[in-house]
KOLKE-987591 format. One line per field, with one value per residue: residue number from 1; z, x, y of N, C-alpha, C in turn. Coordinates in steps of 0.001 Angstrom, whole numbers. Last residue first. Layout:
N
seq (NUM  ...)
n_Z (Z  ...)
n_X (X  ...)
n_Y (Y  ...)
ca_Z (Z  ...)
ca_X (X  ...)
ca_Y (Y  ...)
c_Z (Z  ...)
c_X (X  ...)
c_Y (Y  ...)
END
This chain:
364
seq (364  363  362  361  360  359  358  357  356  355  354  353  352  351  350  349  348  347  346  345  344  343  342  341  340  339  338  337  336  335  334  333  332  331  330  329  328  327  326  325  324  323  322  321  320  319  318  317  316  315  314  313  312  311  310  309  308  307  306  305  304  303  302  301  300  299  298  297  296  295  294  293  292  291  290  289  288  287  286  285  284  283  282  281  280  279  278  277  276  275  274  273  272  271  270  269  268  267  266  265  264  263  262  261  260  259  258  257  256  255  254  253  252  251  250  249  248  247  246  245  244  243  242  241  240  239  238  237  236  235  234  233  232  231  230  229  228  227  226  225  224  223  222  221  220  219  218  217  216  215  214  213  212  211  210  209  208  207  206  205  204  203  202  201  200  199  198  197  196  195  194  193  192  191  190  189  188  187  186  185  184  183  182  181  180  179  178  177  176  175  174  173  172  171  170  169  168  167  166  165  164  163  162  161  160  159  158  157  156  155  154  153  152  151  150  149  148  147  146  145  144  143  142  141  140  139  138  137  136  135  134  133  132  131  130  129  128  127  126  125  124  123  122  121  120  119  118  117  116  115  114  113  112  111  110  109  108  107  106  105  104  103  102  101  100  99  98  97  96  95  94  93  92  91  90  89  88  87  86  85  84  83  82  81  80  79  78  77  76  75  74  73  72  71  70  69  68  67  66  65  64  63  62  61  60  59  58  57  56  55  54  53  52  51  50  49  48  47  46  45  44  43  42  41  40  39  38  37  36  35  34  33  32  31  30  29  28  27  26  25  24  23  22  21  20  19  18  17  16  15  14  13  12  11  10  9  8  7  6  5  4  3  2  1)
n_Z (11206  8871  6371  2888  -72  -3504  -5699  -6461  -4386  -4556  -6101  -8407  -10694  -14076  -17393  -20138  -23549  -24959  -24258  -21339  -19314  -15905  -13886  -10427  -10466  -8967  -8230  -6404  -5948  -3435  -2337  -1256  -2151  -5469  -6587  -9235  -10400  -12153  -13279  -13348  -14068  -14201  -15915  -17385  -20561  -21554  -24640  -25289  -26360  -27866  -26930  -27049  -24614  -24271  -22120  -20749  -18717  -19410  -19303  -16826  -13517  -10318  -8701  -10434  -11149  -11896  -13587  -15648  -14834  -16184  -16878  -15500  -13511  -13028  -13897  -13692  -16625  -16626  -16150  -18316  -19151  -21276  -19470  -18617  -21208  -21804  -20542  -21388  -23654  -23430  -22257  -24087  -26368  -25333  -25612  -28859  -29160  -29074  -26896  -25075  -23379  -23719  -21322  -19418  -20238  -19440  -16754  -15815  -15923  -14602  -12340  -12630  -12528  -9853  -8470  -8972  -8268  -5626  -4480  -4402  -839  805  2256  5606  7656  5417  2856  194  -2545  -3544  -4851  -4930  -5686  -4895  -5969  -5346  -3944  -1527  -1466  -520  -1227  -830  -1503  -1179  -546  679  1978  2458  5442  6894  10384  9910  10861  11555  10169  10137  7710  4211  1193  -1541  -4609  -5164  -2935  -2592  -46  1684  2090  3478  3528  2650  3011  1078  1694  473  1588  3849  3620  4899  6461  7664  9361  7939  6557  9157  9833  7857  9001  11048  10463  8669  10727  12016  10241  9882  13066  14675  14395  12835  11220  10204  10408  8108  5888  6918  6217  3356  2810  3460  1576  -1485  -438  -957  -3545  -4805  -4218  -6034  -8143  -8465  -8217  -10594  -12514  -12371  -13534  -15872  -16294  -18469  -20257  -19324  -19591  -22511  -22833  -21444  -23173  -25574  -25833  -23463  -22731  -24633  -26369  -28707  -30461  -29896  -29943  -27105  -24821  -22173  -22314  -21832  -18722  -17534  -17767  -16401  -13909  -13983  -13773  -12785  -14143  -15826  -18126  -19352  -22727  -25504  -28345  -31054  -30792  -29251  -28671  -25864  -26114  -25291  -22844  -21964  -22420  -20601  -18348  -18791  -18561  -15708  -14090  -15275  -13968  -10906  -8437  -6320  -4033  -4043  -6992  -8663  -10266  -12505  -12265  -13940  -12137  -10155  -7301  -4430  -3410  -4565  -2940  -833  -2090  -4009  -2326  -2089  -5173  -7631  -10636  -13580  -14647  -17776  -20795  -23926  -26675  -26448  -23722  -20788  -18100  -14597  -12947  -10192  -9191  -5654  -4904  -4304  -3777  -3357  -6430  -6778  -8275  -10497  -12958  -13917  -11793  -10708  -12993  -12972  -10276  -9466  -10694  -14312  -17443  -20692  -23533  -26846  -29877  -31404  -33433  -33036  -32670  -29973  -28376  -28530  -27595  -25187  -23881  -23580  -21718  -19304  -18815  -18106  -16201  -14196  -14478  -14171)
n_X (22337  18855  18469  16684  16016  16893  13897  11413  8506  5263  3662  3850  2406  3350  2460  4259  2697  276  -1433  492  1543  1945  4895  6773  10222  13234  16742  20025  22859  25644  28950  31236  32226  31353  28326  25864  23114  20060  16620  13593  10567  7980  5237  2059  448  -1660  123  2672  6242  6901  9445  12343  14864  17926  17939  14910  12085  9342  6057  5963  6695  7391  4892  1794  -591  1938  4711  7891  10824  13760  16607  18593  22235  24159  25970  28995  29848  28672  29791  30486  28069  27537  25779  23619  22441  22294  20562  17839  17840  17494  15062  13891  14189  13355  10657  9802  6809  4284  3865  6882  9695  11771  10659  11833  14811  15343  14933  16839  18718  18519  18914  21755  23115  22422  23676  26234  26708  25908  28790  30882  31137  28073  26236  26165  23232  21736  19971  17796  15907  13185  11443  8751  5648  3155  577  -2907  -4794  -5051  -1671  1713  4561  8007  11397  14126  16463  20193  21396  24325  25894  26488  26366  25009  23302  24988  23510  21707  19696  18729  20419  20484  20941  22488  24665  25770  24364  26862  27970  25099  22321  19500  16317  14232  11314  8550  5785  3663  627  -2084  -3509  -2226  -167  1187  2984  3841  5741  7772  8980  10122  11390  13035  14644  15755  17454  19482  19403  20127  22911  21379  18098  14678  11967  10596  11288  9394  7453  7738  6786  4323  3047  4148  2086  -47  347  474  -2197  -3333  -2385  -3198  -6185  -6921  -5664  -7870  -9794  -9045  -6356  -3503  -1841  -658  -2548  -2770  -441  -169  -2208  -104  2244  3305  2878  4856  3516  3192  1765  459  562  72  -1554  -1051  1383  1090  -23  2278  4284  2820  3697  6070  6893  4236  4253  4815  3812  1301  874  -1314  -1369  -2887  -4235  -6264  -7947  -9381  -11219  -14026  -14334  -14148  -11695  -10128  -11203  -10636  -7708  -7657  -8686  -6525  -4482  -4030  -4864  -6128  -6172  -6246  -8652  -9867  -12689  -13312  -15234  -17092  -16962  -17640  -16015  -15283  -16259  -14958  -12844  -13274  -13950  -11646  -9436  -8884  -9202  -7925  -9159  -9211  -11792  -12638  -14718  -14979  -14332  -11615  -10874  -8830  -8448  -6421  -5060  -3107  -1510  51  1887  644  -1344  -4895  -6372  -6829  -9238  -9836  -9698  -7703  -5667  -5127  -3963  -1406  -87  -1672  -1640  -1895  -3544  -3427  -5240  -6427  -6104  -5504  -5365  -5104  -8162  -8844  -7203  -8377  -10714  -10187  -9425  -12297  -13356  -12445  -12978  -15266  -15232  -14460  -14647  -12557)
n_Y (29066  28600  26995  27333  25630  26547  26585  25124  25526  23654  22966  19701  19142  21112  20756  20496  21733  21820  19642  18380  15794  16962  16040  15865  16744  17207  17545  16945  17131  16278  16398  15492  12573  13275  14923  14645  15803  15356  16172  14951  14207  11707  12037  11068  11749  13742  13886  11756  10540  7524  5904  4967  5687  6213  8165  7919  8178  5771  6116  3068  3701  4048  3818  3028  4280  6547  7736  7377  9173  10770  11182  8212  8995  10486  12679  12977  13664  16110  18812  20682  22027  20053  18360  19652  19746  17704  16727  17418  16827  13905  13680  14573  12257  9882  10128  12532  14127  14288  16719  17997  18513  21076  22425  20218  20337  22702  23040  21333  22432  24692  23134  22309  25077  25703  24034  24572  27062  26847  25207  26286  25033  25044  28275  27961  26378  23447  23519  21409  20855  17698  15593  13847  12100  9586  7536  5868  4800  6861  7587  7482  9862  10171  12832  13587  16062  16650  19366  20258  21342  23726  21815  18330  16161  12470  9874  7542  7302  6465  5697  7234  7368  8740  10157  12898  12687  12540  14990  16628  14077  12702  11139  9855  7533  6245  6599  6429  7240  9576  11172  13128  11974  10610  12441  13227  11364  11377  13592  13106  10973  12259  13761  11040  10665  12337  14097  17833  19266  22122  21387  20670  21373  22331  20456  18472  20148  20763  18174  18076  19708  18312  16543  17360  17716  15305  14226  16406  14855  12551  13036  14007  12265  10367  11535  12143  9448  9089  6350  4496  3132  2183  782  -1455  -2613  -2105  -2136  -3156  -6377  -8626  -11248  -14628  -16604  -20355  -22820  -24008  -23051  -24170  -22983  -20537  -20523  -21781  -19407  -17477  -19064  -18429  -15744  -13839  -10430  -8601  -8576  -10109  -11132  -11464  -13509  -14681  -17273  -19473  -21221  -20548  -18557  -18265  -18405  -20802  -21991  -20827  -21886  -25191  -24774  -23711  -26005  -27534  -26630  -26283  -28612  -29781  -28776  -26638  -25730  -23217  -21649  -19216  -16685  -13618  -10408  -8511  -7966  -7816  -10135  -12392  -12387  -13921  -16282  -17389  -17943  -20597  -20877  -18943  -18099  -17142  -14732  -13542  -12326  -10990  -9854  -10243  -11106  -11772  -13368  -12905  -15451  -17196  -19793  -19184  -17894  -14440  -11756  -11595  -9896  -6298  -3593  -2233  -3829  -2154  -1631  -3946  -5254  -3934  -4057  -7655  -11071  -10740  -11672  -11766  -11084  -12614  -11593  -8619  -6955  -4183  -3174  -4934  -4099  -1406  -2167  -3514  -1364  172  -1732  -1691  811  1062  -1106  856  4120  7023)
ca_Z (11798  9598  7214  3834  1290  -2512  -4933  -6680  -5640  -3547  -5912  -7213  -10125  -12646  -16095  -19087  -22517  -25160  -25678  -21672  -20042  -17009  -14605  -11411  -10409  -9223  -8173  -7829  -6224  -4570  -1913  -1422  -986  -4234  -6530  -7528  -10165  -10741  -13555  -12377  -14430  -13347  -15504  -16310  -19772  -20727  -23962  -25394  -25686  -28384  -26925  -28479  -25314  -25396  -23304  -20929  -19628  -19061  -20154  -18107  -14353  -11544  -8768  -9503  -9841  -12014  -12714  -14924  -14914  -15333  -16175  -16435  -13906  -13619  -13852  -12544  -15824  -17231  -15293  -17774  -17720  -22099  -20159  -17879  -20046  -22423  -19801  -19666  -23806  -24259  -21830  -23429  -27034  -25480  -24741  -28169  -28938  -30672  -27671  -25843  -23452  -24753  -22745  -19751  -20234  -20554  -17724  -15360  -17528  -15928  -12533  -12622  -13497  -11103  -8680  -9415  -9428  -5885  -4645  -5698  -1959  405  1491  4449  7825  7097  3501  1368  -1499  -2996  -4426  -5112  -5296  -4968  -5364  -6449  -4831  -2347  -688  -1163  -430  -1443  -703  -1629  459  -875  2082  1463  4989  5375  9571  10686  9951  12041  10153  11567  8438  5323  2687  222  -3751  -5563  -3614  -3555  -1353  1562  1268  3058  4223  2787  3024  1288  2042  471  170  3190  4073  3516  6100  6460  9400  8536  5842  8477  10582  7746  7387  11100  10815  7636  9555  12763  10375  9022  12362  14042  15300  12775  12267  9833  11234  9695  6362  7101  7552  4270  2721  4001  3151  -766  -473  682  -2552  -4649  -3518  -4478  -8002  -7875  -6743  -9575  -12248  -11760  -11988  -15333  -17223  -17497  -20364  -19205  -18425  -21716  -23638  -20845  -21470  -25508  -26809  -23247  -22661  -23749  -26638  -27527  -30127  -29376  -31443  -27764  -25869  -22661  -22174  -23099  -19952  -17543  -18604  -18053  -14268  -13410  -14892  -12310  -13785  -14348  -18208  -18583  -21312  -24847  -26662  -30330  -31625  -29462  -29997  -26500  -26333  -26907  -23113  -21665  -23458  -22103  -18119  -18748  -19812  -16934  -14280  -15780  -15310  -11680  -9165  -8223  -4274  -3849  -5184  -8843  -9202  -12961  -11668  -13777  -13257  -10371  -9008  -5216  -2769  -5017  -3895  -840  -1307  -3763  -2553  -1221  -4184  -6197  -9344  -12908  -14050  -16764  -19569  -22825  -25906  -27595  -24902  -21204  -19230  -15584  -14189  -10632  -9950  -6580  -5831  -4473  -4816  -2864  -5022  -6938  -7134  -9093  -12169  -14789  -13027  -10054  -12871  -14407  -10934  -9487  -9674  -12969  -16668  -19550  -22719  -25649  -29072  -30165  -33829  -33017  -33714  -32428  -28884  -28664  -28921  -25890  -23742  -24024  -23345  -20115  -18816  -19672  -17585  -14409  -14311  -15212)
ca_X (22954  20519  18338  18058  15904  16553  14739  12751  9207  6333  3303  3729  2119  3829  2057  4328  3761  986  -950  -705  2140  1483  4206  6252  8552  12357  15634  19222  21994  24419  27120  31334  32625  31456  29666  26408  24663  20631  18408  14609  11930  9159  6613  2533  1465  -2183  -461  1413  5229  6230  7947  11495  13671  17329  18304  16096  12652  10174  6919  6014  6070  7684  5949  2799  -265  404  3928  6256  10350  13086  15941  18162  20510  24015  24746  28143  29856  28256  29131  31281  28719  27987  27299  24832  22957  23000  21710  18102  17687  19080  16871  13669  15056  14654  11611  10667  8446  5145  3140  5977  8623  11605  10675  10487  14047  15571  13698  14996  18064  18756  17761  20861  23116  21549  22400  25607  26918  24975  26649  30225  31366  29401  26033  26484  23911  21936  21146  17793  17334  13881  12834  9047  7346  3679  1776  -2012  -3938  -6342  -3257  626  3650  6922  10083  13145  14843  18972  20861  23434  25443  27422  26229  25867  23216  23978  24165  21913  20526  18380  20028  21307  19142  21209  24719  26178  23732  25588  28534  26717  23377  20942  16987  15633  12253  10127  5990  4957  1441  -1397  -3884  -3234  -1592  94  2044  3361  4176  6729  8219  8675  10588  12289  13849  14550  16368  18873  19994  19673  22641  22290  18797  16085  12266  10558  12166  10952  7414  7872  8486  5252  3478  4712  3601  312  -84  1816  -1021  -3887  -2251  -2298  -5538  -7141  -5043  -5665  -9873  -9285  -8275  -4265  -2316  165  -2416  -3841  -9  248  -2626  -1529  1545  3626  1402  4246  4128  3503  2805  515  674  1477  -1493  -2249  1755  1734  -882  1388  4531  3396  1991  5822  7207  5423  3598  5422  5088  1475  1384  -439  -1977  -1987  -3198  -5922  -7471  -8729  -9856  -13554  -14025  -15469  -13151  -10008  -11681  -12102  -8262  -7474  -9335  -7649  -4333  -4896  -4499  -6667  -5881  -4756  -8066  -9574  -12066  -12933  -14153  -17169  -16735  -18920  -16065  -14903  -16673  -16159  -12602  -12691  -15309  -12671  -9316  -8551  -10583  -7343  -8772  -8883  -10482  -13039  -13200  -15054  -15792  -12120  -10539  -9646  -8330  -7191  -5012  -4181  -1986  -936  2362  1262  -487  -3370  -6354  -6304  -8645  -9898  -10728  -8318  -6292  -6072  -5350  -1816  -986  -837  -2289  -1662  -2612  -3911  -4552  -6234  -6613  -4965  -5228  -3785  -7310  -9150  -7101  -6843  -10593  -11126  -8151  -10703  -13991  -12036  -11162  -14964  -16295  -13781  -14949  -13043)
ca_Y (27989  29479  27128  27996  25987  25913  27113  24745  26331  24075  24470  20206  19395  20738  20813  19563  21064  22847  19537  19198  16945  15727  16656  15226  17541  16704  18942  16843  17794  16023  17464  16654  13516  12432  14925  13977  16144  15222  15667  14846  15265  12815  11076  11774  11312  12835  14176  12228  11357  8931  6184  5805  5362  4601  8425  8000  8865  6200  6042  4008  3065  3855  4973  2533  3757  6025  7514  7361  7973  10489  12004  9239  8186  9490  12927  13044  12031  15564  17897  20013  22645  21096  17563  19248  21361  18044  15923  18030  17926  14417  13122  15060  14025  10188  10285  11271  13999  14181  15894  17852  17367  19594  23396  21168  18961  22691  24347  20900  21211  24851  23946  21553  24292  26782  24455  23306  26919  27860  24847  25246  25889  24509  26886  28570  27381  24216  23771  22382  20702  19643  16334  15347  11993  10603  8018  6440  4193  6723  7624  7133  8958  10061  11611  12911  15750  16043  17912  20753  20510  23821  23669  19738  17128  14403  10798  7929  6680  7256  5238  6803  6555  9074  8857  12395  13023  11213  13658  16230  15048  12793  12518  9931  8958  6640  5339  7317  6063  8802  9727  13386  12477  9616  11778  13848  11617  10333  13464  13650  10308  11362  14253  11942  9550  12013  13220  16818  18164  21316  22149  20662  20216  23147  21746  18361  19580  22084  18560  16945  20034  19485  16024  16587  18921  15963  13596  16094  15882  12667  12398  14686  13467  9874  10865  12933  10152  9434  8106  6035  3412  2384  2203  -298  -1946  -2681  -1182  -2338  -5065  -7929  -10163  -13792  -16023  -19008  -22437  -23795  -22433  -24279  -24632  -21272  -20389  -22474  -20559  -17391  -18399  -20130  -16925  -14856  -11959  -8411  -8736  -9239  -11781  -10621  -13528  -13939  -17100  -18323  -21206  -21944  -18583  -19012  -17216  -20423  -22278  -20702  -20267  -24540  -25041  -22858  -24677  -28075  -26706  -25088  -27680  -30375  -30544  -26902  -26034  -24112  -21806  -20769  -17205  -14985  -11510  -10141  -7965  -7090  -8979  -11798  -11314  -12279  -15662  -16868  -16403  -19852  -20924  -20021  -17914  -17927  -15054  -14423  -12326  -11817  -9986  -8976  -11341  -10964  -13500  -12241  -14802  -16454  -19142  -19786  -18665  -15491  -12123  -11528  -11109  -7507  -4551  -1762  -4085  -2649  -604  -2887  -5894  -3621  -2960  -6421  -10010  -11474  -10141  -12080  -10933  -12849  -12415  -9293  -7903  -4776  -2014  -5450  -5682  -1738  -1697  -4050  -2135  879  -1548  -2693  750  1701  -1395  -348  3163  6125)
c_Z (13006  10547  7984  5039  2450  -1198  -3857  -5374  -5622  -4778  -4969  -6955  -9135  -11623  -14912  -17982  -21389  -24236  -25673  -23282  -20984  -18012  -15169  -12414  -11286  -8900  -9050  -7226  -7077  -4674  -3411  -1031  -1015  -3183  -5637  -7660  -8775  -11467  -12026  -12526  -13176  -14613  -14607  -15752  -18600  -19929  -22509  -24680  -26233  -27884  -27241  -27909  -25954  -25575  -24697  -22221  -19690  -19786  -19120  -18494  -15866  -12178  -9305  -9313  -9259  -10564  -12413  -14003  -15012  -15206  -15756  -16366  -15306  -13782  -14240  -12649  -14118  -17159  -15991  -16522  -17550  -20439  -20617  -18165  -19296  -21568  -20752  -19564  -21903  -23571  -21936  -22593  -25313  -25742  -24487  -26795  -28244  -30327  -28343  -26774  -23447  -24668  -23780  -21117  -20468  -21495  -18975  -16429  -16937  -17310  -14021  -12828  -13740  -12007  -9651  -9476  -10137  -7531  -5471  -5533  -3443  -847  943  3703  6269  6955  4929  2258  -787  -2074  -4307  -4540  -6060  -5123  -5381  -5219  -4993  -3252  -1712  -659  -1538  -467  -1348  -1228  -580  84  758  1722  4001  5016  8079  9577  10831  11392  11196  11049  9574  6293  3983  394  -2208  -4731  -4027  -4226  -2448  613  804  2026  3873  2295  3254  1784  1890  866  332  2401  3297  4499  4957  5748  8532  9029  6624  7417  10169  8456  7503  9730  10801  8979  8909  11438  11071  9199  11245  13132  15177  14330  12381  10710  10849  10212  7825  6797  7921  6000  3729  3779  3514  953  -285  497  -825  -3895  -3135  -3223  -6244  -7707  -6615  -8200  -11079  -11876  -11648  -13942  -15825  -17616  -19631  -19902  -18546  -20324  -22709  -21810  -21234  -23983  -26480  -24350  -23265  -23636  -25278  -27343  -29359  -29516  -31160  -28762  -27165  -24223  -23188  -23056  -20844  -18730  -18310  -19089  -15896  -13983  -15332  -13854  -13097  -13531  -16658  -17600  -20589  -22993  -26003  -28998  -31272  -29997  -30085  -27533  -26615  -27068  -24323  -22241  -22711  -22858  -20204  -18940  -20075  -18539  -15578  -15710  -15744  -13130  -10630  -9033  -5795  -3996  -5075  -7171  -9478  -11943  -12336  -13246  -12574  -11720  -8931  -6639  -3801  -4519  -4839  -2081  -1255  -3466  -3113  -1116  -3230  -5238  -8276  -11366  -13402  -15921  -18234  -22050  -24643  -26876  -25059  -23161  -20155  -16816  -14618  -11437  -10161  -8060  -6559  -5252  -4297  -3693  -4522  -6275  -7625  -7756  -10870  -14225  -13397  -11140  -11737  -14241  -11996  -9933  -9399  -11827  -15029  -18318  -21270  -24761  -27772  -29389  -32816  -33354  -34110  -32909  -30529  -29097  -29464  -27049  -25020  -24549  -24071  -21620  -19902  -20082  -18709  -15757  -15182  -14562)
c_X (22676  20911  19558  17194  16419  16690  14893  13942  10690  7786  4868  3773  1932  2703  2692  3609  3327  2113  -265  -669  714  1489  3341  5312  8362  10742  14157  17406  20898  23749  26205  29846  31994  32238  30620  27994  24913  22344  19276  16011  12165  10211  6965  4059  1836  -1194  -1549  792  3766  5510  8404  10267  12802  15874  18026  16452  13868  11357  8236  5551  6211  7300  6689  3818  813  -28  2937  5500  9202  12168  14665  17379  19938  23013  24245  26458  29202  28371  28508  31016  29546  28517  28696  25936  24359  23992  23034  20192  18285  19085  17812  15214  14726  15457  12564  11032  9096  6516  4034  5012  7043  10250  10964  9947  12275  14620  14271  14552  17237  18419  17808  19004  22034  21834  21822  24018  25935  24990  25867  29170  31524  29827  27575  26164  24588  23141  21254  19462  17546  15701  13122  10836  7638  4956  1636  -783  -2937  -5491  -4204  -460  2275  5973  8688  12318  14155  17789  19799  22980  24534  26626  27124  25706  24012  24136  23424  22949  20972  18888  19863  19917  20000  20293  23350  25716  24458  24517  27501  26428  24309  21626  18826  15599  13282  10421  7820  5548  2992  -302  -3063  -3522  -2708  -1050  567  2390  3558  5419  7199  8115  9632  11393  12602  13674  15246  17345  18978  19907  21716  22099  19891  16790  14074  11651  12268  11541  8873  7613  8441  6752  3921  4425  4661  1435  305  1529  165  -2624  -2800  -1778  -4091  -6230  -5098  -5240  -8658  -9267  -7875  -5603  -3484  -872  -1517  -3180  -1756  536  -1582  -2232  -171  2622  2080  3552  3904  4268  2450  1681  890  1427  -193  -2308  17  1824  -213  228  3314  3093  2053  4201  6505  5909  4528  4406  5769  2840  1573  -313  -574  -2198  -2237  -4419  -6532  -7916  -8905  -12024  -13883  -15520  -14403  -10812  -11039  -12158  -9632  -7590  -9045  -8791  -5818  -4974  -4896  -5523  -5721  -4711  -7017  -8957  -11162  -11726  -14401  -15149  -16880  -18671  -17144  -15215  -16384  -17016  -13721  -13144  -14854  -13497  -10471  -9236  -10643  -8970  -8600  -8337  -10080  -12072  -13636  -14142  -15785  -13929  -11142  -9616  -8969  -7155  -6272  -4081  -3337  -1520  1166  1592  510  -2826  -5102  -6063  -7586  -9752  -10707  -9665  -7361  -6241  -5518  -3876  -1873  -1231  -1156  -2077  -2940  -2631  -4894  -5286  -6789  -6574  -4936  -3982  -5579  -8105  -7318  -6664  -9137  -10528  -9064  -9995  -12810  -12539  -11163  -13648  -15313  -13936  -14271  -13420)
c_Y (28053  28441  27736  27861  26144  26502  26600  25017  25415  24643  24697  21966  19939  20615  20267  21133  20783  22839  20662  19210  17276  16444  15838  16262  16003  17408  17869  17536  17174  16726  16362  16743  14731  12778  14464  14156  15767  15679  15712  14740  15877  13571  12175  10934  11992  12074  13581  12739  11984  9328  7255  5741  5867  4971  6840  8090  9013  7269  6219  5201  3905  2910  4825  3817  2983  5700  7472  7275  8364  9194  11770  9967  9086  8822  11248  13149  12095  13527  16384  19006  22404  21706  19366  18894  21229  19448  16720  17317  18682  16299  13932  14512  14570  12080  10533  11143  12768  13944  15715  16710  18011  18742  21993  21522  19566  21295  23516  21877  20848  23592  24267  22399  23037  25727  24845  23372  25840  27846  25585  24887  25260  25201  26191  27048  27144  25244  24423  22344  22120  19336  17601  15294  13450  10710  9219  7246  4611  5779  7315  6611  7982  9689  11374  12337  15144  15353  17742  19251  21018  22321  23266  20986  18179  15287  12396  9281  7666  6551  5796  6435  6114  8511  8980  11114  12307  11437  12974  15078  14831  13790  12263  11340  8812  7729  5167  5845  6698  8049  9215  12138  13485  10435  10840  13343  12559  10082  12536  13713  11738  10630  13218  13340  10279  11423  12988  15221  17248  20012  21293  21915  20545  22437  22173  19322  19004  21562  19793  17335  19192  19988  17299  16579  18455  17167  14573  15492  16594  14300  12159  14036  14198  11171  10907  12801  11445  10174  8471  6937  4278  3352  2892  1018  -1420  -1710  -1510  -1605  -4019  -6917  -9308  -12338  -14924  -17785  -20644  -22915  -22552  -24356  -24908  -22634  -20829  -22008  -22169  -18497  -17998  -19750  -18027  -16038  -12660  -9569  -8723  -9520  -9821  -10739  -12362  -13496  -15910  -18340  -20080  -22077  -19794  -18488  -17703  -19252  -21686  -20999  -20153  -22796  -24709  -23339  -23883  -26470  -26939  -25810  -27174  -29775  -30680  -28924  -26270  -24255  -23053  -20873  -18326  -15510  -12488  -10503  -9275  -6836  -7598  -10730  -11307  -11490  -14125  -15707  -15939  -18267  -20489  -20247  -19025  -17998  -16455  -14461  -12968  -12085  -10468  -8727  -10089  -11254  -12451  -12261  -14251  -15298  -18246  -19385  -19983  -16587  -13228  -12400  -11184  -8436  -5513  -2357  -3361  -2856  -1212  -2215  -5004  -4004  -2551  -5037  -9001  -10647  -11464  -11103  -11247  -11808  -12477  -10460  -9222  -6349  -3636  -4643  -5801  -3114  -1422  -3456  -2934  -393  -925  -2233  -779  1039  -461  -972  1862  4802)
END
């Protein structure tokens, strides 16, 4: 989807809601929007967008760059003048000046917030989430193809840290051939966890110097990211036997991945998809070991809305793309947890990735 349609979209969301003004900072919400963003610091710089019109306020520093990128109109401002006066001009050049409801882009800098409201006292205020970011969780055809592309690199990036797993090995040398893996299919490795033994148990370890010995069940998360957009997949894999109580926890966790699945449908609450993967686990008796929630969004950032826990009322739609990911960490002992990103279809969730659940035996 071109840059133009993305704004005309966010455009008819403004009237349908009654929205004067939004302004957005440099980050993911203004690459979506315009396919770029000026480097992000403590100078102010704001994308204004109204119902007809949009302009940005930009650092002069940053200029000449970033008219390489977009031929909106700028209201430059310098480090001698600073910005207030630019941004009273980019508000009347756009007939915002007056504006009454103005939606703030919620991952701004405070200090950039609270210079537009200063502009705008009579102004009430609200963040993107029903506005641009109800825009961006639902994916065009373009964000499907590349992340779906992504999670294909991503599955041979895991079957590259399978090859690679053997006892004596250490954590860090897995995740380094993982990570030359991604470089050479030109992507940039976004995260790796891999942790061994015990060191699962903790959801987000810290890749580290451990040596993978025989009976280790290791947790393989990783991501990358090419062309914009991410990736992220979890598999679990075991050097020589598997510990004992693995093969239980397994299946159990596999069980509210199909159960979370078979829940996230058009029309359905985040929340019932939660409930539906944490219940498997609660009803196993696992149930204080499952401690995150099952999953998150993903766009261009690697988490991003909808998210999926048990508090939240979005109302899944078709075109959404999150993770489902229940996990079981058991301390001292092994972690488990099993992740797909999907997008979900009007008849349920599409997996992207092809690499299978089951997990991956290495002899000793």
């Amino acid at each position: 989807m071109d840059n133009q349609t993305r704004l005309e979209k966010l455009r008819h969301i403004m009237r349908k809601q009654n929205v004067d003004l939004i302004v957005i900072g440099p980050g993911a919400h203004m690459q979506y929007l315009l396919g770029f963003h000026p480097h992000a610091d403590e100078r102010p710089c704001l994308l204004l967008v109204t119902t007809a019109k949009e302009t940005i306020l930009m650092p002069s520093l940053n200029a000449q760059g970033s008219r390489t990128q977009t031929d909106i109109s700028f209201c430059e401002w310098s480090d001698d003048e600073g910005p207030s006066a630019a941004l009273q001009s980019a508000l009347v050049s756009i007939e915002a000046n007056n504006a009454t409801s103005v939606v703030l882009d919620e991952t701004m800098r405070a200090d950039f917030a609270l210079l537009l409201l200063h502009q705008l006292p009579n102004a009430t205020h609200q963040f993107t989430f029903d506005t641009l970011g109800a825009l961006r969780m639902r994916k065009d055809p373009d964000e499907f193809t590349v992340l779906k592309q992504n999670a294909l690199l991503t599955d041979r990036a895991m079957q590259a840290g399978f090859a690679a797993l053997k006892s004596g090995i250490t954590e860090i040398v897995v995740y380094q051939i993982i990570k030359d893996h991604f470089s050479s299919e030109g992507a940039s490795i976004l995260f790796g966890i891999v942790g061994a033994g015990s060191n699962g148990a903790f959801p987000h370890h810290q890749t580290g110097d451990r040596v993978i010995q025989n009976g280790d069940a290791i947790v393989m998360d990783i991501g990358c990211t090419k062309n914009g957009y991410p990736s992220d997949i979890t598999r679990m894999a075991i050097v020589g036997p598997a510990p004992d109580g693995y093969d239980e926890v397994h299946g159990i966790v596999e069980e509210a991945v199909g159960a979370a699945m078979e829940a996230a449908r058009p029309g359905v609450r985040a929340s019932e998809v939660d409930a539906a993967a944490r219940n498997v686990i609660t009803k196993a008796g696992y149930g204080e070991y499952f401690v995150h929630r099952t999953g998150h969004g993903m766009g261009i950032e690697g988490h991003e809305p909808p998210y999926i826990t048990a508090t939240s009322d979005t109302i899944l739609e078709a075109g959404m793309v999150f993770s489902i990911e229940p996990g079981i960490y058991l301390p001292g002992r092994f972690g488990i947890r099993l992740e797909d990103i999907v997008i979900l279809r009007e008849d349920g969730p599409e997996v992207f990735s092809m690499l299978p659940r089951a997990v991956h035996m290495v002899e000793s």
